[in-house]
mmCIF file of the N, C-alpha and C atoms, coordinates in Angstrom:
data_MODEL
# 
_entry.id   MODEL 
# 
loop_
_atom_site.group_PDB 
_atom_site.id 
_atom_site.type_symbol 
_atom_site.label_atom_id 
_atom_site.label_alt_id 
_atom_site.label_comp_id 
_atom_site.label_asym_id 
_atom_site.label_entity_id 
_atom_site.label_seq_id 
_atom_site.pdbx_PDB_ins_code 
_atom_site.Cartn_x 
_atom_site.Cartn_y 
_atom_site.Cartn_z 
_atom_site.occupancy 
_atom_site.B_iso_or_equiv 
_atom_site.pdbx_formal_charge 
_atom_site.auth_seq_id 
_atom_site.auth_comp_id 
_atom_site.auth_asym_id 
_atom_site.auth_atom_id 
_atom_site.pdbx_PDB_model_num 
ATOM 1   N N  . UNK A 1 1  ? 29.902 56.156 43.597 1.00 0.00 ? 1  UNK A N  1 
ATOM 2   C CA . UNK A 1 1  ? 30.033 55.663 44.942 1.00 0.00 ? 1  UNK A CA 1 
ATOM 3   C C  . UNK A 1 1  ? 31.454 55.116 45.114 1.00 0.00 ? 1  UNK A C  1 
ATOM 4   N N  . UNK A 1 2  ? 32.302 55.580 46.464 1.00 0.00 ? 2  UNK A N  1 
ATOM 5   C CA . UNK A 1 2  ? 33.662 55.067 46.910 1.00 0.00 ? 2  UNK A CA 1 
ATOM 6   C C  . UNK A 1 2  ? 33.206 53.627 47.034 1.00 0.00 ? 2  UNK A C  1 
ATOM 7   N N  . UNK A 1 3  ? 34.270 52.601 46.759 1.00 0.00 ? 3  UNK A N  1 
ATOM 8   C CA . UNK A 1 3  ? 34.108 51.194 47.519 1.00 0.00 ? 3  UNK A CA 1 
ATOM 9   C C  . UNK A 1 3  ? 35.297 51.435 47.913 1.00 0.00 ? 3  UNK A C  1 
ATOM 10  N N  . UNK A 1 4  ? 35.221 50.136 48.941 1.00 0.00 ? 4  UNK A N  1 
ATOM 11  C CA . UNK A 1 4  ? 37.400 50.074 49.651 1.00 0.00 ? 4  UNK A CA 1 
ATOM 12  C C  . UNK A 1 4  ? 38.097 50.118 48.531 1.00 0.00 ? 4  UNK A C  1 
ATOM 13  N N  . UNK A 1 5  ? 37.613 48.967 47.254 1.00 0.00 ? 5  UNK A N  1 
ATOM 14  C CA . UNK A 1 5  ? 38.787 48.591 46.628 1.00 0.00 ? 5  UNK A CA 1 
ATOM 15  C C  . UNK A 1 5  ? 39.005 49.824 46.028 1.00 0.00 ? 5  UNK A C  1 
ATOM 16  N N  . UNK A 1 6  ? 38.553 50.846 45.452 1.00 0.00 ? 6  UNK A N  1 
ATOM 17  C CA . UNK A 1 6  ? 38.910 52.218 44.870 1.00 0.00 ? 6  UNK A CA 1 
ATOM 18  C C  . UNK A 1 6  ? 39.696 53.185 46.058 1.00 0.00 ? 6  UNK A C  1 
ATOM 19  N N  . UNK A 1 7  ? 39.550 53.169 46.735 1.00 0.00 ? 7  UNK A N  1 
ATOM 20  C CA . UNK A 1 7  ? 40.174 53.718 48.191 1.00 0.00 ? 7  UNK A CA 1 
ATOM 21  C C  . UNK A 1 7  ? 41.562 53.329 48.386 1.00 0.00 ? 7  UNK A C  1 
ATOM 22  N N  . UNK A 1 8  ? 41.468 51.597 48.624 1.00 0.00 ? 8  UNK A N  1 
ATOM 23  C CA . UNK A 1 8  ? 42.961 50.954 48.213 1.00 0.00 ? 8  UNK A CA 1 
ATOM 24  C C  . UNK A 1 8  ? 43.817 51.759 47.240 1.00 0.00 ? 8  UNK A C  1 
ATOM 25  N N  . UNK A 1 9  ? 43.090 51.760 45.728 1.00 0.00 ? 9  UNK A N  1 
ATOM 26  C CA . UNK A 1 9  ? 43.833 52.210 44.659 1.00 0.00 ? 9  UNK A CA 1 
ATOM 27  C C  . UNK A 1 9  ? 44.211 53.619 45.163 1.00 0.00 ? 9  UNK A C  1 
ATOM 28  N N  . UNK A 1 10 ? 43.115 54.462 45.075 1.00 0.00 ? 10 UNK A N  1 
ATOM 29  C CA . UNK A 1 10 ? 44.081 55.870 45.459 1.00 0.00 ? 10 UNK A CA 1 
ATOM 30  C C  . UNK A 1 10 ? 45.116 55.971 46.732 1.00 0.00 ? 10 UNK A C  1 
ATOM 31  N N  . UNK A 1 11 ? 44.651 55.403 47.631 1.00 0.00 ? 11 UNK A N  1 
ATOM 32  C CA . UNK A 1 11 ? 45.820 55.609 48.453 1.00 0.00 ? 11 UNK A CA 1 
ATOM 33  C C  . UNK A 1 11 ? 47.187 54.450 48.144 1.00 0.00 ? 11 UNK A C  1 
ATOM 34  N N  . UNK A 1 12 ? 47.029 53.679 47.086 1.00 0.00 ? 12 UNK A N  1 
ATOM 35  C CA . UNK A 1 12 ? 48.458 53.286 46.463 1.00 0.00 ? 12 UNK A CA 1 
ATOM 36  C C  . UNK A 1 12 ? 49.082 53.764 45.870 1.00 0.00 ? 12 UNK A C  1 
ATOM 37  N N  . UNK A 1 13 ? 48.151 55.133 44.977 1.00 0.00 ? 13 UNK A N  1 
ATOM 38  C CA . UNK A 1 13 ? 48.804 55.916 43.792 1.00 0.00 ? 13 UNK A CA 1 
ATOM 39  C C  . UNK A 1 13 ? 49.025 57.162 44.540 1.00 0.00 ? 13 UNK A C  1 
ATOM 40  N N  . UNK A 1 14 ? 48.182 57.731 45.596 1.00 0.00 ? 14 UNK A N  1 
ATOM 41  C CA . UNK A 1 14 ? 48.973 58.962 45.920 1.00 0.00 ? 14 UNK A CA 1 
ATOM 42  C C  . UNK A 1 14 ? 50.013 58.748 47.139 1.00 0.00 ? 14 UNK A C  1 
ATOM 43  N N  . UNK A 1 15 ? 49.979 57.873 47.901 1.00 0.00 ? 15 UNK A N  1 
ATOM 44  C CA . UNK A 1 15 ? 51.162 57.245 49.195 1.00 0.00 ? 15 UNK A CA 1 
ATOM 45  C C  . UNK A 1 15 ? 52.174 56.327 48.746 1.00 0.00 ? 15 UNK A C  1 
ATOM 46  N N  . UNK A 1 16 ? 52.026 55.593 47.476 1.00 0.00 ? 16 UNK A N  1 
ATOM 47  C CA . UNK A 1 16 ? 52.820 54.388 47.452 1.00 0.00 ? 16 UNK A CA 1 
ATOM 48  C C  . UNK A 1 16 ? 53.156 53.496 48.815 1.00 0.00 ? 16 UNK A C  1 
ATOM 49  N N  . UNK A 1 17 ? 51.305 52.983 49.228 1.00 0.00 ? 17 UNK A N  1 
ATOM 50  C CA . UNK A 1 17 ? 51.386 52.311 49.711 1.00 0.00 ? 17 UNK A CA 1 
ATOM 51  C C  . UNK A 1 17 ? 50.475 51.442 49.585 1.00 0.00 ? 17 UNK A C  1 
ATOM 52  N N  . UNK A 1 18 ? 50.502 49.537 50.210 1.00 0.00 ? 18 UNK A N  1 
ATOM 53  C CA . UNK A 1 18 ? 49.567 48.744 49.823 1.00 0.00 ? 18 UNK A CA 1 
ATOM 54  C C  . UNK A 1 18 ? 48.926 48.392 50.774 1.00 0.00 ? 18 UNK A C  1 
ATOM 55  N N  . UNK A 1 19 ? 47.879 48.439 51.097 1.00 0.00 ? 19 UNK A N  1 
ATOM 56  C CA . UNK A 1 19 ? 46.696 47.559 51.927 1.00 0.00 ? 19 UNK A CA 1 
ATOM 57  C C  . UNK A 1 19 ? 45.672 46.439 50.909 1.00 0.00 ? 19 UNK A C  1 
ATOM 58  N N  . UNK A 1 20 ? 45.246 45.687 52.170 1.00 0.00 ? 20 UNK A N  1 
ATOM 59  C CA . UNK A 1 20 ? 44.273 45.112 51.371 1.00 0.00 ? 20 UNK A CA 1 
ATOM 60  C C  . UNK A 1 20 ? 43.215 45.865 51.374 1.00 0.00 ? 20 UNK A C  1 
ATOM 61  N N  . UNK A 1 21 ? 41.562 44.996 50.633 1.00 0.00 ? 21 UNK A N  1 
ATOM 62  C CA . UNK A 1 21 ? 40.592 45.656 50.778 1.00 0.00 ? 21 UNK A CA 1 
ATOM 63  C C  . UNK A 1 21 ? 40.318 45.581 52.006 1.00 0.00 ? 21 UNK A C  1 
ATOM 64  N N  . UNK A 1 22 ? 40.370 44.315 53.111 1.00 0.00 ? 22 UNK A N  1 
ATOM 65  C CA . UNK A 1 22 ? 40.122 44.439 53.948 1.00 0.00 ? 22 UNK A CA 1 
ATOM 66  C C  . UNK A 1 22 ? 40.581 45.816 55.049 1.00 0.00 ? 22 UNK A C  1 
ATOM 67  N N  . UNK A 1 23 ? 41.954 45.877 55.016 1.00 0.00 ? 23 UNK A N  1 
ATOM 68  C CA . UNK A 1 23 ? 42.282 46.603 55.876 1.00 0.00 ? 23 UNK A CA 1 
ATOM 69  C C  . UNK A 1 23 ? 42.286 48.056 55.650 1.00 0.00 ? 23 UNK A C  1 
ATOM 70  N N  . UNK A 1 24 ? 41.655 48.112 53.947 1.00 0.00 ? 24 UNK A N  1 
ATOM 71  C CA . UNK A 1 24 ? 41.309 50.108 54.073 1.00 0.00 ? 24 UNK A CA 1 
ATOM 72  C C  . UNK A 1 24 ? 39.960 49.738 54.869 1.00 0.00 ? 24 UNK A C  1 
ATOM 73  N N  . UNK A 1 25 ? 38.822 49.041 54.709 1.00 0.00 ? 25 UNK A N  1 
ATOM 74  C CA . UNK A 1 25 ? 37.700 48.834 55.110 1.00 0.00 ? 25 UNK A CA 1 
ATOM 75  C C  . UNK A 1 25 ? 37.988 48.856 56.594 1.00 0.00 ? 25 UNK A C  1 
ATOM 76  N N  . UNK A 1 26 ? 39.263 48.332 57.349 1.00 0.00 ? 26 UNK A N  1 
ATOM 77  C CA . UNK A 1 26 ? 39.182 48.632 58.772 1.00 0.00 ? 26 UNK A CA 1 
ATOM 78  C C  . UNK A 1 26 ? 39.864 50.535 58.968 1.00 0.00 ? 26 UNK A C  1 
ATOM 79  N N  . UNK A 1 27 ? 40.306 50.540 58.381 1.00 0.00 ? 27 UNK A N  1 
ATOM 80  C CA . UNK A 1 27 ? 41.062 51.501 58.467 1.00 0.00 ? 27 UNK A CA 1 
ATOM 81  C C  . UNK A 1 27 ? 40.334 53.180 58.459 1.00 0.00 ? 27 UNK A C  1 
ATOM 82  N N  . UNK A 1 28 ? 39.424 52.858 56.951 1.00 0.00 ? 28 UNK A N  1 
ATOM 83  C CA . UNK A 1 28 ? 37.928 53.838 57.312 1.00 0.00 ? 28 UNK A CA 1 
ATOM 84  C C  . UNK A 1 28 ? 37.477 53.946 58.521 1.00 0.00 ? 28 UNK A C  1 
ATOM 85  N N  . UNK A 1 29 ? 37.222 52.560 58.958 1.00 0.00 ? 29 UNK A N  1 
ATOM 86  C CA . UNK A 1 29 ? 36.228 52.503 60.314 1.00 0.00 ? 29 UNK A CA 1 
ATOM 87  C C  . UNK A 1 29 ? 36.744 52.846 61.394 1.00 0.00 ? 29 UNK A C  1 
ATOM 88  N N  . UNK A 1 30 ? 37.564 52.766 61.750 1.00 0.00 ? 30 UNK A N  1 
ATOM 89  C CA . UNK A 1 30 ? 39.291 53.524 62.884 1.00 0.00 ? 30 UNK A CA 1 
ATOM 90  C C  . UNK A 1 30 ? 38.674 54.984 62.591 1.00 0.00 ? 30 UNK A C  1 
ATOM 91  N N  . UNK A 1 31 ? 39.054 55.514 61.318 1.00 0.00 ? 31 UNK A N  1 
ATOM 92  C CA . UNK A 1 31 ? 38.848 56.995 61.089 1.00 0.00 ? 31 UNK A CA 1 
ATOM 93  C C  . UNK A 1 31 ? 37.369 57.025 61.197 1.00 0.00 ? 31 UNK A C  1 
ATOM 94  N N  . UNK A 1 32 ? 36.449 56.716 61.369 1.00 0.00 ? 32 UNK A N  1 
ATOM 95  C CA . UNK A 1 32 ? 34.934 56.970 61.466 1.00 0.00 ? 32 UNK A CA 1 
ATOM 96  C C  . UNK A 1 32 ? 34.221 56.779 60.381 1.00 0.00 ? 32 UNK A C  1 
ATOM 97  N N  . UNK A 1 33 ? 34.458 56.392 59.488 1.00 0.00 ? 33 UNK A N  1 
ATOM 98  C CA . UNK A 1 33 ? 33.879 56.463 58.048 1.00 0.00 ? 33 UNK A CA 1 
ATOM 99  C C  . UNK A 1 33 ? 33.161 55.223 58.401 1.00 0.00 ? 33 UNK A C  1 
ATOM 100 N N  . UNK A 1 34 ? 31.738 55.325 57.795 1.00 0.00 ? 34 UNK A N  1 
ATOM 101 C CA . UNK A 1 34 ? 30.733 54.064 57.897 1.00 0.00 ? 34 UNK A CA 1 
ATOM 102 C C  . UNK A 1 34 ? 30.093 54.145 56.549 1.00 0.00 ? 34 UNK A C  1 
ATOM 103 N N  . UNK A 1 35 ? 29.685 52.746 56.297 1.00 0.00 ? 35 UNK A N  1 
ATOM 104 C CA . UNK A 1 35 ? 28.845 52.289 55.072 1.00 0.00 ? 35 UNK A CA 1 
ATOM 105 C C  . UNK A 1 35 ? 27.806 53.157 54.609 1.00 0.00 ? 35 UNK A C  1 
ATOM 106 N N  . UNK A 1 36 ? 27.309 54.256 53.748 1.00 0.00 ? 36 UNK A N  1 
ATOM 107 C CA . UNK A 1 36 ? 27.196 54.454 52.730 1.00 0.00 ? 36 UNK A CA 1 
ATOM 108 C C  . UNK A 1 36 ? 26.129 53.977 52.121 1.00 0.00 ? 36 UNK A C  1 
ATOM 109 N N  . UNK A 1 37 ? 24.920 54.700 51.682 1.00 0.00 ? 37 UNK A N  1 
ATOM 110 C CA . UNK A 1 37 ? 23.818 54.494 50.646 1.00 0.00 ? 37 UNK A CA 1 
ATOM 111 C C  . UNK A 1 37 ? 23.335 55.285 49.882 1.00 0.00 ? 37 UNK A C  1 
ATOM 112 N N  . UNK A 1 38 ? 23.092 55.120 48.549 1.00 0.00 ? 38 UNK A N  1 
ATOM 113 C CA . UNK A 1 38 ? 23.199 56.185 47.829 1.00 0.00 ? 38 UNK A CA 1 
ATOM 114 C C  . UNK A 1 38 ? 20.898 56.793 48.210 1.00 0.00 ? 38 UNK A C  1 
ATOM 115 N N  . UNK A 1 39 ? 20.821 58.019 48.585 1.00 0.00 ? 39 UNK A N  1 
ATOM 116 C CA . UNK A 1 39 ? 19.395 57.791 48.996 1.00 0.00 ? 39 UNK A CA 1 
ATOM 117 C C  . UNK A 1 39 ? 18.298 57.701 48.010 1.00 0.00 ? 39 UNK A C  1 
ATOM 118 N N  . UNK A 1 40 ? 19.083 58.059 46.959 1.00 0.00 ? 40 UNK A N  1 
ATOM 119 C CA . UNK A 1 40 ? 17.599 57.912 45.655 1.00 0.00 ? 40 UNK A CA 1 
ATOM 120 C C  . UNK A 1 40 ? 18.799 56.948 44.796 1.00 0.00 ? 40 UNK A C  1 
ATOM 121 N N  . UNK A 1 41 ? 17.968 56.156 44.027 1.00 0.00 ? 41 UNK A N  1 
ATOM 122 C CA . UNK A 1 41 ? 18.476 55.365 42.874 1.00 0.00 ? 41 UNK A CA 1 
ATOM 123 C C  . UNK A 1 41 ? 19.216 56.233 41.670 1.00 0.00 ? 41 UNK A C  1 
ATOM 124 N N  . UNK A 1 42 ? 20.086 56.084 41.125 1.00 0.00 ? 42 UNK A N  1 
ATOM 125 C CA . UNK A 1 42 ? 20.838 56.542 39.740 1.00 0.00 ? 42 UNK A CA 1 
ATOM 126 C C  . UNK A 1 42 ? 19.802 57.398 38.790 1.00 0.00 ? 42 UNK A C  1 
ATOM 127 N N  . UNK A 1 43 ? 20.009 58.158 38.323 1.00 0.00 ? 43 UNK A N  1 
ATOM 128 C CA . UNK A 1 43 ? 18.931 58.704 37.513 1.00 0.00 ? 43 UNK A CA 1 
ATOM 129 C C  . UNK A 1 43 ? 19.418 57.846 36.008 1.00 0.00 ? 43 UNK A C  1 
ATOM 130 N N  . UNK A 1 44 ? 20.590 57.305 35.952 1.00 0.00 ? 44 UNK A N  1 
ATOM 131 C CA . UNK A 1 44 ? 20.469 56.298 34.905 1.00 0.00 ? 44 UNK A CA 1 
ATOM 132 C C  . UNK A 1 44 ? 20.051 54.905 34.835 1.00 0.00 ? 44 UNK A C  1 
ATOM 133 N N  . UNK A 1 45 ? 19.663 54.794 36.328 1.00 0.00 ? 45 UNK A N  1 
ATOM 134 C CA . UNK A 1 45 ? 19.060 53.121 36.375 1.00 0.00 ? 45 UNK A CA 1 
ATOM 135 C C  . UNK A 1 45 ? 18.217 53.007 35.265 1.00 0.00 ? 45 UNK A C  1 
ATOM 136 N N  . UNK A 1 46 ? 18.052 51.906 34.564 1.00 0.00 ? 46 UNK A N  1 
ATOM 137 C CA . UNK A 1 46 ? 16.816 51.131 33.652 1.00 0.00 ? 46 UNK A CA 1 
ATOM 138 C C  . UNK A 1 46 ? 16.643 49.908 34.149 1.00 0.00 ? 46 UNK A C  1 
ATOM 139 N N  . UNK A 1 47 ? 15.247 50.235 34.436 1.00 0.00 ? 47 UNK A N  1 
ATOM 140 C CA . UNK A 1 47 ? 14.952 48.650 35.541 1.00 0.00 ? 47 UNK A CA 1 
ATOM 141 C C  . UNK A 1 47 ? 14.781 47.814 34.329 1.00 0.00 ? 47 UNK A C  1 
ATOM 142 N N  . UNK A 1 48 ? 14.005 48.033 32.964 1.00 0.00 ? 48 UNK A N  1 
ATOM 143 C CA . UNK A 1 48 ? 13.524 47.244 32.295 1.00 0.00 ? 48 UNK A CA 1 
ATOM 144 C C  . UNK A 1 48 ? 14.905 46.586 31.838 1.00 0.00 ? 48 UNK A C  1 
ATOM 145 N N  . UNK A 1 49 ? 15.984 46.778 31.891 1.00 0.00 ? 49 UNK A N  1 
ATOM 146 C CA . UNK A 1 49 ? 17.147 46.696 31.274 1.00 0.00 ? 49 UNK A CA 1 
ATOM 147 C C  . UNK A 1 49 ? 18.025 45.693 32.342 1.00 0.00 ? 49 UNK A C  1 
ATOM 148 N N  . UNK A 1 50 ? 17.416 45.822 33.305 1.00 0.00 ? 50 UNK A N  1 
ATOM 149 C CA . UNK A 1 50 ? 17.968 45.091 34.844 1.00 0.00 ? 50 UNK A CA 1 
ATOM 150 C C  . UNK A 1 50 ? 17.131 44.004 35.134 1.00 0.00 ? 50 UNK A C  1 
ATOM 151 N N  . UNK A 1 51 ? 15.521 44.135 34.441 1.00 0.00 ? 51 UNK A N  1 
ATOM 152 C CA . UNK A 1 51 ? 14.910 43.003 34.609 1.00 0.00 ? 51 UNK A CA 1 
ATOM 153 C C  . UNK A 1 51 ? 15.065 41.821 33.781 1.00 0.00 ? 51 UNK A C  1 
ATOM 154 N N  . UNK A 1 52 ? 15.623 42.305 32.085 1.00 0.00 ? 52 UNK A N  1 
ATOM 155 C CA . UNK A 1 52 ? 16.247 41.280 31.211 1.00 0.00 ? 52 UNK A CA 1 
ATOM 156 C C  . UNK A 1 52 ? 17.316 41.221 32.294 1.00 0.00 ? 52 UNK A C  1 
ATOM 157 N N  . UNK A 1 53 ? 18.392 41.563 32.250 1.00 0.00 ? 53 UNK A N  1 
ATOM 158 C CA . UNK A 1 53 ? 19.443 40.743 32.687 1.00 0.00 ? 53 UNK A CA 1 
ATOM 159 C C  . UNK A 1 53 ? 19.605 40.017 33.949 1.00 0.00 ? 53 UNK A C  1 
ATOM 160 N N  . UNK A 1 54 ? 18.375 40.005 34.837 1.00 0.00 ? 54 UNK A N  1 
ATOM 161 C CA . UNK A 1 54 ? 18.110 39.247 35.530 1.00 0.00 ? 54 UNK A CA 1 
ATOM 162 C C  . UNK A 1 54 ? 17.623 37.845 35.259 1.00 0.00 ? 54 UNK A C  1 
ATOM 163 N N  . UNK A 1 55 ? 16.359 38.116 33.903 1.00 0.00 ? 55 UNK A N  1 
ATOM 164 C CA . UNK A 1 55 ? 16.127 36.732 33.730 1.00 0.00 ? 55 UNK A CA 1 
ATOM 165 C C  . UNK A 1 55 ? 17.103 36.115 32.094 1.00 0.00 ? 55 UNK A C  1 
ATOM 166 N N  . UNK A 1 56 ? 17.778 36.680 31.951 1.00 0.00 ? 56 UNK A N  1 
ATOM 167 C CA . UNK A 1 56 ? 18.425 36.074 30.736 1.00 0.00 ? 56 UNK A CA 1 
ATOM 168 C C  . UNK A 1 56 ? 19.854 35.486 31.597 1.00 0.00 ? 56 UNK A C  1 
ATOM 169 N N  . UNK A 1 57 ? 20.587 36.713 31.807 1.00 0.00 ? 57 UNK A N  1 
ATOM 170 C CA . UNK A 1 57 ? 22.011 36.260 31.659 1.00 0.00 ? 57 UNK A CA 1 
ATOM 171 C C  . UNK A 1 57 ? 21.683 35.709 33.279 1.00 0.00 ? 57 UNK A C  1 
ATOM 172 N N  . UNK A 1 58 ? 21.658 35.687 34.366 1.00 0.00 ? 58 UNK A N  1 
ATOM 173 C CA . UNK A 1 58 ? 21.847 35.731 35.451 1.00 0.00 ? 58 UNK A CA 1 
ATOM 174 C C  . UNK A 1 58 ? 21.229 34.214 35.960 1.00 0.00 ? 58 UNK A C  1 
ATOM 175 N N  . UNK A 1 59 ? 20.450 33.578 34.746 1.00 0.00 ? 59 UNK A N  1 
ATOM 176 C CA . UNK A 1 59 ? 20.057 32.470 35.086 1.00 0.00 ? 59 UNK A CA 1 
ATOM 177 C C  . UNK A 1 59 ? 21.083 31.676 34.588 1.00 0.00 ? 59 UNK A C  1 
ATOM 178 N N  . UNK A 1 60 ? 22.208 32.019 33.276 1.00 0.00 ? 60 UNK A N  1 
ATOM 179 C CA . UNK A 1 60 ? 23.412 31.727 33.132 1.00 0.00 ? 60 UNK A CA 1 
ATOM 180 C C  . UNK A 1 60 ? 24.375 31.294 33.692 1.00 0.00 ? 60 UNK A C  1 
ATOM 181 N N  . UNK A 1 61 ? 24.519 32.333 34.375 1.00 0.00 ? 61 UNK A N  1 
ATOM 182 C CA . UNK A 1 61 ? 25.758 32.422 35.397 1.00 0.00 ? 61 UNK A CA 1 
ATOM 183 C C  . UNK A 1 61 ? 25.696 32.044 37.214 1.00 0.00 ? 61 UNK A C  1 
ATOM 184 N N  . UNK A 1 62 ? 24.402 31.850 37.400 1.00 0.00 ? 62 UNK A N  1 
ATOM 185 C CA . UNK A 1 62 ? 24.403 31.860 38.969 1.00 0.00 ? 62 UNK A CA 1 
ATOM 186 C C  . UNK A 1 62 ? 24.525 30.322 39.366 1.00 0.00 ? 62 UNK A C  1 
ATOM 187 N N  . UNK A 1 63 ? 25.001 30.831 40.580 1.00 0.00 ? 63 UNK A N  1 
ATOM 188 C CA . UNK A 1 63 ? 25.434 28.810 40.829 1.00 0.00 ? 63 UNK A CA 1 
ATOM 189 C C  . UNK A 1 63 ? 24.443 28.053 40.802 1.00 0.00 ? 63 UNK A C  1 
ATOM 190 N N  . UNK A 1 64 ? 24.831 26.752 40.837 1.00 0.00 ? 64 UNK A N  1 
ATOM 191 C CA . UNK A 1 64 ? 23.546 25.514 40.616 1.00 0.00 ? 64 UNK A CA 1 
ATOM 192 C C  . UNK A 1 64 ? 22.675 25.792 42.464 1.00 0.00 ? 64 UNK A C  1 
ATOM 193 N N  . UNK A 1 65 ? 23.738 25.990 43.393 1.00 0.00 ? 65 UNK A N  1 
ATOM 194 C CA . UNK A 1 65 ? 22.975 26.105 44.157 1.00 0.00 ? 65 UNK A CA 1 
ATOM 195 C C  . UNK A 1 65 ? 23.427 24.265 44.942 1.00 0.00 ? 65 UNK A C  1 
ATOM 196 N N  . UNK A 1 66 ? 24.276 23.342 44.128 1.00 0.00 ? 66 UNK A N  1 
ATOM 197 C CA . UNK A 1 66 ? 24.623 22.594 44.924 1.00 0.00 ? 66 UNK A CA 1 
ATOM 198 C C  . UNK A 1 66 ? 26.113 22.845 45.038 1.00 0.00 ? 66 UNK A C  1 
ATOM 199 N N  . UNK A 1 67 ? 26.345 22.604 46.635 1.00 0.00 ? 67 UNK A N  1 
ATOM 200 C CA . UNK A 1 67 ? 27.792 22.315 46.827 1.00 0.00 ? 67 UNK A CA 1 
ATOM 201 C C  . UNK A 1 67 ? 28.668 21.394 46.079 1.00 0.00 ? 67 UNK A C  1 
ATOM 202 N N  . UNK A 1 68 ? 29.797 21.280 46.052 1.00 0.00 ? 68 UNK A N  1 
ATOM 203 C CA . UNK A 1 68 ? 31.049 20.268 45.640 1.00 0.00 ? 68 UNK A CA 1 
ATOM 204 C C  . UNK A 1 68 ? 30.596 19.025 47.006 1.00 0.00 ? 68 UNK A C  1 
ATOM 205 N N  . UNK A 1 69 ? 30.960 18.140 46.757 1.00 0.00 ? 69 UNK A N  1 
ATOM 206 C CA . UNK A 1 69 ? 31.335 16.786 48.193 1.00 0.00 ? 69 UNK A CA 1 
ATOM 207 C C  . UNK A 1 69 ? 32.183 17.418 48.558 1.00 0.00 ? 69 UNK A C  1 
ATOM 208 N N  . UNK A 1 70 ? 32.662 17.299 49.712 1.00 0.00 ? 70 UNK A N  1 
ATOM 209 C CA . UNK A 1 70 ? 33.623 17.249 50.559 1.00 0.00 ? 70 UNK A CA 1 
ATOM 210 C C  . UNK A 1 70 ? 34.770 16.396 50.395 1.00 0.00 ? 70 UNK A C  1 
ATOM 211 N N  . UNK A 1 71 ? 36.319 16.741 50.289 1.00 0.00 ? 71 UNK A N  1 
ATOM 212 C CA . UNK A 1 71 ? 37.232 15.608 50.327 1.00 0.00 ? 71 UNK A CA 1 
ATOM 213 C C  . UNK A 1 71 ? 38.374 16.368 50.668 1.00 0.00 ? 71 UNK A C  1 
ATOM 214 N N  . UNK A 1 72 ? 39.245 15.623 51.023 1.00 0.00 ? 72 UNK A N  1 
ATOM 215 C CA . UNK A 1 72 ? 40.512 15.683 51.725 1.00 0.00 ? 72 UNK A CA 1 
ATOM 216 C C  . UNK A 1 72 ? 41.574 16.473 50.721 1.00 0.00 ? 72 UNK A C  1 
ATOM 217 N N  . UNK A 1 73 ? 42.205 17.048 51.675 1.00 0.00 ? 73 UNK A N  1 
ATOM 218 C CA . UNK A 1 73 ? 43.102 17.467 51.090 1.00 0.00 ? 73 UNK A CA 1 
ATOM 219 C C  . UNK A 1 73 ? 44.630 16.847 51.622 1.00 0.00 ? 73 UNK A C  1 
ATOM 220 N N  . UNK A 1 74 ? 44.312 16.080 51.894 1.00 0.00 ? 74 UNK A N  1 
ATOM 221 C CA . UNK A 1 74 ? 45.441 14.990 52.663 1.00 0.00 ? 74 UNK A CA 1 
ATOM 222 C C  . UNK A 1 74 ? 45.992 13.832 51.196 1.00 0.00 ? 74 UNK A C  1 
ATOM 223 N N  . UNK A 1 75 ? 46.947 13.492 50.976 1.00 0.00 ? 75 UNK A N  1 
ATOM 224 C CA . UNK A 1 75 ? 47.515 12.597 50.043 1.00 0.00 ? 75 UNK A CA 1 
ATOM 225 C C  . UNK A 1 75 ? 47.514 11.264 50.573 1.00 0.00 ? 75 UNK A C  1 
ATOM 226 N N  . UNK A 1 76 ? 47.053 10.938 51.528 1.00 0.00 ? 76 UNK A N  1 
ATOM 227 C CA . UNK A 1 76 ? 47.169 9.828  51.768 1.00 0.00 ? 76 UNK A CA 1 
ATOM 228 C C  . UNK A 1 76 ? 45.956 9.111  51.760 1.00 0.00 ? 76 UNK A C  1 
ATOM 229 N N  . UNK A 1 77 ? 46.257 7.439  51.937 1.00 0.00 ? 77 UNK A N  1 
ATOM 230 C CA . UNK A 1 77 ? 44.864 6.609  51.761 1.00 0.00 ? 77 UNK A CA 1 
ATOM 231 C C  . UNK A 1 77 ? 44.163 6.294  53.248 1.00 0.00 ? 77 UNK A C  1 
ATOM 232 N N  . UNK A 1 78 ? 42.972 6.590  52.916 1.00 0.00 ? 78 UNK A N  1 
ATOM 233 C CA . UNK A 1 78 ? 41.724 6.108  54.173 1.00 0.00 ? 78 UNK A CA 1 
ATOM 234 C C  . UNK A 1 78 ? 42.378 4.980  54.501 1.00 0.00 ? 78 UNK A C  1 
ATOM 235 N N  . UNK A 1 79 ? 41.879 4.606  55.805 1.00 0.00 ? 79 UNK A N  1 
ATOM 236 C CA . UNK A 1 79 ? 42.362 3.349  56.961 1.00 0.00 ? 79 UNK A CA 1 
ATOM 237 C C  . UNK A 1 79 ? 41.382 2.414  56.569 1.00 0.00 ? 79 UNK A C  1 
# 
């Protein structure tokens, strides 16, 4: 499957030119190109292999789920 950011890359390596991801993602859409689904799943998916790493690593790595406080980015002191 194309994403922008692979899109970006080739058209940096064959134009020598830079966009962001954002703006190949507008830039598709100018030219008509729309989002993309693949209609059957991978014939290499392994769910059992997706269901460990859902409950092992992913309980690892995913956020707590609380925000930071809020604070200033100002150097100076409250009134």
């Amino acid at each position: 499957m194309w994403t922008a950011a692979r899109v970006r890359t080739l058209i940096g390596r064959k134009f020598h030119i830079s966009y962001s991801v954002s703006g190949v993602t507008r830039l598709l859409h100018r030219m008509g190109y729309s989002v993309q689904m693949p209609v059957r799943p991978a014939a290499e998916r392994d769910e059992d292999a997706i269901a460990a790493w859902r409950e092992v690593t992913w309980q690892e790595v995913k956020p707590s789920g609380r925000r930071p406080a809020r604070s200033s980015a100002s150097r100076t002191k409250r009134a």
